[in-house]
DRENVEX-944647 format. One line per 4 residues: their letters; for each residue x, y, z of C-alpha. Coordinates in nm, 2 decimals, m for minus. Example, Ala and Ser with C-alpha at 12.3 -4.5 7.8 and 13.67 -1.06 7.14 Angstrom:
! DRENVEX-944647
as) 1.23,m0.45,0.78; 1.37,m0.11,0.71
This chain:
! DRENVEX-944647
xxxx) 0.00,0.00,0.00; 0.30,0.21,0.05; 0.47,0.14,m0.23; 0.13,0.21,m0.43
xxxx) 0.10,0.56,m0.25; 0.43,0.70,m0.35; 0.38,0.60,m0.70; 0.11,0.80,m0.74
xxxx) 0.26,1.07,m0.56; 0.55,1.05,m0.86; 0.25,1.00,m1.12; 0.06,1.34,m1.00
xxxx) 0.38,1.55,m0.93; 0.49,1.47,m1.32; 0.15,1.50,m1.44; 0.18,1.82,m1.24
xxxx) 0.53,1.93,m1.45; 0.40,1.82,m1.78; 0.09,2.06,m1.77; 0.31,2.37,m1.63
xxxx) 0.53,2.33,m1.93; 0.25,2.29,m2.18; 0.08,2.64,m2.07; 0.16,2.97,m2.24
xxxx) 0.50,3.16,m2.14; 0.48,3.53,m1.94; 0.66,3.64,m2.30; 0.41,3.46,m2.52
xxxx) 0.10,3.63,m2.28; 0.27,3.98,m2.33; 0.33,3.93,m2.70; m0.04,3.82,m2.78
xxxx) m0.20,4.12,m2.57; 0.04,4.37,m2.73; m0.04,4.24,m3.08; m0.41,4.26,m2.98
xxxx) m0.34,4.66,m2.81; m0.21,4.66,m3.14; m0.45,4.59,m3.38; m0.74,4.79,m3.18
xxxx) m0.53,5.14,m3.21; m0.55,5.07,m3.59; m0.93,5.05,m3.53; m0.94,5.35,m3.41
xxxx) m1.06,5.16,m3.08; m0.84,5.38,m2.83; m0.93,5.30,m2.47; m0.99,4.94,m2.55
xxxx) m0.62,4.97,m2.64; m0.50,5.15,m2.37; m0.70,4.90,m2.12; m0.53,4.63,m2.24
xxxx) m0.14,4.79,m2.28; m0.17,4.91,m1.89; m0.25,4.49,m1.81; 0.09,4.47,m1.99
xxxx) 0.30,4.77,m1.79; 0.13,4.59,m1.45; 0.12,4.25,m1.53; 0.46,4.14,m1.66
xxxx) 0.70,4.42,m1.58; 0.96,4.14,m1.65; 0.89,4.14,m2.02; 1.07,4.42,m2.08
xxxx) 1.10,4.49,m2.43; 0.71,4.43,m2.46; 0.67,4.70,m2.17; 0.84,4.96,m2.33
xxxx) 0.65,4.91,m2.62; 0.28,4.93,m2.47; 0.42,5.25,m2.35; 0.53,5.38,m2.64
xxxx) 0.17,5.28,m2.78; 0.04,5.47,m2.51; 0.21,5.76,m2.56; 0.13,5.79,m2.90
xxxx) m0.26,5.73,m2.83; m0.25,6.03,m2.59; m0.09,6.24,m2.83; m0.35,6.12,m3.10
xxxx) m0.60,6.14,m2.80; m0.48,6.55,m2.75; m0.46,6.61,m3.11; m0.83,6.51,m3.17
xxxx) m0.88,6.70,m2.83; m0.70,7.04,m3.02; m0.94,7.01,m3.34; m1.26,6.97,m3.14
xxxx) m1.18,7.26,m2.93; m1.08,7.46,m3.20; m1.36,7.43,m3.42; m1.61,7.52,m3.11
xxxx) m1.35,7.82,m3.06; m1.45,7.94,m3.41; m1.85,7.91,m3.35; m1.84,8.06,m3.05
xxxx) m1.60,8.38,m3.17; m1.85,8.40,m3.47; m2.19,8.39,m3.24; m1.98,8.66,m3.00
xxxx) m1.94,8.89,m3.29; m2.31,8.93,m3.37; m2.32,9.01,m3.03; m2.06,9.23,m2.94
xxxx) m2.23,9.48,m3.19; m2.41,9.65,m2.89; m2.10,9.69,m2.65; m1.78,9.83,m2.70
xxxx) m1.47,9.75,m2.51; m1.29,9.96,m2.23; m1.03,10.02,m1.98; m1.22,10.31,m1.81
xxxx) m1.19,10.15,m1.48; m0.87,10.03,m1.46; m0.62,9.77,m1.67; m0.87,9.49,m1.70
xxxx) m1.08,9.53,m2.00; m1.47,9.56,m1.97; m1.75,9.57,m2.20; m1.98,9.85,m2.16
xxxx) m2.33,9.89,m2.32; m2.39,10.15,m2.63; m2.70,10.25,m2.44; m2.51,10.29,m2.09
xxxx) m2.21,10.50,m2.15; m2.13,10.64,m1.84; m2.14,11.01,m1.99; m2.51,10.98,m2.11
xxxx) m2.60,10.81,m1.77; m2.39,11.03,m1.49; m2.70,11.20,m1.32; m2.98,10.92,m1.39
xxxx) m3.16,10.67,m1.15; m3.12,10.33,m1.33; m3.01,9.98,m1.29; m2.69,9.92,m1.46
xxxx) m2.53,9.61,m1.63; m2.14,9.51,m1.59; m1.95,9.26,m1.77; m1.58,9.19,m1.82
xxxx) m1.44,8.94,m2.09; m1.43,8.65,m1.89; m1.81,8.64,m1.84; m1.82,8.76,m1.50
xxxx) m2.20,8.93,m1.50; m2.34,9.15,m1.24; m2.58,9.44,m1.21; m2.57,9.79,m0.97
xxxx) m2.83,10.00,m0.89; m2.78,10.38,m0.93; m2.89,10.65,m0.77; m2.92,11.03,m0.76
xxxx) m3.12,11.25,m0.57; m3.10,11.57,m0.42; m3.08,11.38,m0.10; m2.95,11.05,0.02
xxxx) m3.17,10.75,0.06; m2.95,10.49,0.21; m3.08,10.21,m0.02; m2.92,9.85,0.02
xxxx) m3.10,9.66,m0.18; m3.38,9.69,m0.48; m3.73,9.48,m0.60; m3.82,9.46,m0.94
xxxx) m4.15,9.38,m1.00; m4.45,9.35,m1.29; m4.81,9.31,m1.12; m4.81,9.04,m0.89
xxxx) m4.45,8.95,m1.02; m4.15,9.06,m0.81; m3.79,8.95,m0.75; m3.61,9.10,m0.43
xxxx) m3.21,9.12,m0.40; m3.02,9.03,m0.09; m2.93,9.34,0.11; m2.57,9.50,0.07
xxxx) m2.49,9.63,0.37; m2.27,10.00,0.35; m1.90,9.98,0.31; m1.78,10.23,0.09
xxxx) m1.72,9.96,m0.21; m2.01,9.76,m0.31; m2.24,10.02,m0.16; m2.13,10.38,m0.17
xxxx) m2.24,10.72,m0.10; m2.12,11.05,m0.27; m2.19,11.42,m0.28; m2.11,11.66,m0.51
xxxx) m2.26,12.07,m0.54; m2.57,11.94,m0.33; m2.60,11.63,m0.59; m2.61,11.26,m0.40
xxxx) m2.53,10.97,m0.57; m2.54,10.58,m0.41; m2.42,10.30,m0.58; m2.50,9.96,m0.50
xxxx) m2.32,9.63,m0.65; m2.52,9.28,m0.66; m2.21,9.08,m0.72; m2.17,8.69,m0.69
xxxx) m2.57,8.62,m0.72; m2.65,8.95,m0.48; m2.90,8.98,m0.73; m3.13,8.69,m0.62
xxxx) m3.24,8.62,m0.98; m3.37,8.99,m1.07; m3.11,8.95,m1.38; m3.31,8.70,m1.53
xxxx) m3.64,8.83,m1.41; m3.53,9.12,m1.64; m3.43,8.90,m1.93; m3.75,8.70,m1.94
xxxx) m3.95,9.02,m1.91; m3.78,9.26,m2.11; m4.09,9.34,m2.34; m4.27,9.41,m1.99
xxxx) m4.33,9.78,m1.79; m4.10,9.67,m1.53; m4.07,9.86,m1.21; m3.80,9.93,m0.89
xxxx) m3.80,9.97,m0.63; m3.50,10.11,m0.41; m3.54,9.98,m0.04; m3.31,10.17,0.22
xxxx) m3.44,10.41,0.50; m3.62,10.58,0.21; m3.76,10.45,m0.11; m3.77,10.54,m0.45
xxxx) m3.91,10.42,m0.77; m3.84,10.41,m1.12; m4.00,10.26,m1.41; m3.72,10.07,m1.63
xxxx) m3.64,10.24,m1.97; m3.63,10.03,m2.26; m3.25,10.04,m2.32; m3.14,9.96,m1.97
xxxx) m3.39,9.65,m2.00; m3.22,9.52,m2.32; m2.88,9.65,m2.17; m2.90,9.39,m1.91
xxxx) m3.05,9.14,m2.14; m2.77,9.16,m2.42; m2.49,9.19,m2.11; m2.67,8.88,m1.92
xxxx) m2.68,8.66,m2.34; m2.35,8.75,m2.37; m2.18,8.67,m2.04; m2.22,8.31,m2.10
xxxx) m2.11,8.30,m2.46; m1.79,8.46,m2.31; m1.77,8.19,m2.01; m1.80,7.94,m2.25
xxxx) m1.50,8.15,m2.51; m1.29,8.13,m2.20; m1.31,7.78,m2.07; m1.24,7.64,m2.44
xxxx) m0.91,7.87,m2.42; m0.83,7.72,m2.12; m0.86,7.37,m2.23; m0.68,7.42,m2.58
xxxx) m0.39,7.58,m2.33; m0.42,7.25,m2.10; m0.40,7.04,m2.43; m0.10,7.23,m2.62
xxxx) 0.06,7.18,m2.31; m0.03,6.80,m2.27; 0.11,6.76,m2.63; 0.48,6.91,m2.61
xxx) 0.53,6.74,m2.30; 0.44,6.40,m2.45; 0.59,6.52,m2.76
């Protein structure tokens, strides 16, 4: 019984050699996976490629020579990968400059205010607009939107924030406190001015309230410890309008330069 048991001991452990040595090598398994990475980047089939040429870098970092080639096909499918990246982003560079120009044809561009340029509306020049009561619409080239209420009076009102409203329709802005920047007083020759800025969504969603309504007799109201009212002209309606359009065609202009600069950038370094 012994003797029987150790025989097939011997019998399994060669059994167990013969069938090791009939399998596949680590170089063979490499070679047929990099042939396959191969043939689907012909295809055009990109991250089925790159899923199986990673297997390869992690799998059998032993096989060298079949290493450095899955990542020298990698490399070249990220550069392939940027490149069709570059000519997407370019072509919706193009649209969007082209649906900006139609637009810009109401603002023109200036550095009134200091070295950042801004875009100011034909109907709101600051010179035509110096002594009136309106609200008024400001926009850089980056998209950054915001509106401020102005005032003047021949006496102060303290206002800190405004509702505009059309019949049983209103829209109320958070309350600016005074500070001297986004809501300032003035005096000059026994005129008073206030200024009010509704920055980062101080507006509470008057901006579009105007946009939606611009065809509408829409009112404001300025809410300090006095109130005035206005009805809104025309022109500063479709001033805020156009600027509010515009702002996210520019967003948009902005964050596709961005990405193009990412993906130059992407392509000389794997370059």
């Amino acid at each position: 019984m012994i003797r029987k048991s150790r025989v097939s001991t011997v019998v399994i452990a060669l059994s167990i050699v013969l069938l090791s040595g009939c399998g596949p090598t680590s170089e063979e398994i490499a070679r047929e996976k990099f042939d396959r990475a191969s043939g689907l980047y012909d295809q055009g089939h990109f991250n089925d490629a790159m899923l199986i040429l990673d297997s390869i870098t992690i799998d059998f970092p032993s096989e060298i020579e079949f290493v450095a080639r899955a990542e020298d096909l990698i490399r070249k499918i990220k550069i392939s990968e940027q490149e069709r990246s570059l000519s997407f982003l370019d072509s919706a560079l193009v649209k969007k400059e082209k649906e900006l120009e139609v637009l810009m044809k109401n603002f023109r561009v200036s550095k009134e205010y200091g070295e950042k340029e801004i875009l100011i509306h034909k109907r709101q020049k600051p010179q035509n607009s110096f002594n009136r009561t309106y609200l008024r619409a400001h926009l850089d080239m980056d998209g950054n939107f915001y509106i401020s209420s102005r005032y003047s009076g021949d006496h102060y009102i303290n206002h800190s924030k405004i509702k505009v409203y059309h019949k049983d329709q209103s829209v109320v802005s958070e309350e600016i406190p005074y500070d001297e920047f986004d809501n300032r007083h003035f005096e000059d020759g026994g005129t008073y001015w206030e200024v009010v800025n509704y920055k980062d969504n101080a507006d509470n969603g008057i901006i579009d309230f105007i946009a939606q309504n611009v065809d509408k007799p829409l009112k404001v109201q300025y809410i300090g410890k006095k109130y005035y009212y206005i009805v809104m002209e025309k022109f500063d309606k479709e001033a805020i309008s156009d600027g509010y359009e515009i702002s996210f065609v520019l967003k948009e202009i902005s964050k596709i330069k961005k990405e193009i600069k990412i993906a130059k950038t992407q392509l000389s370094r794997l370059k």
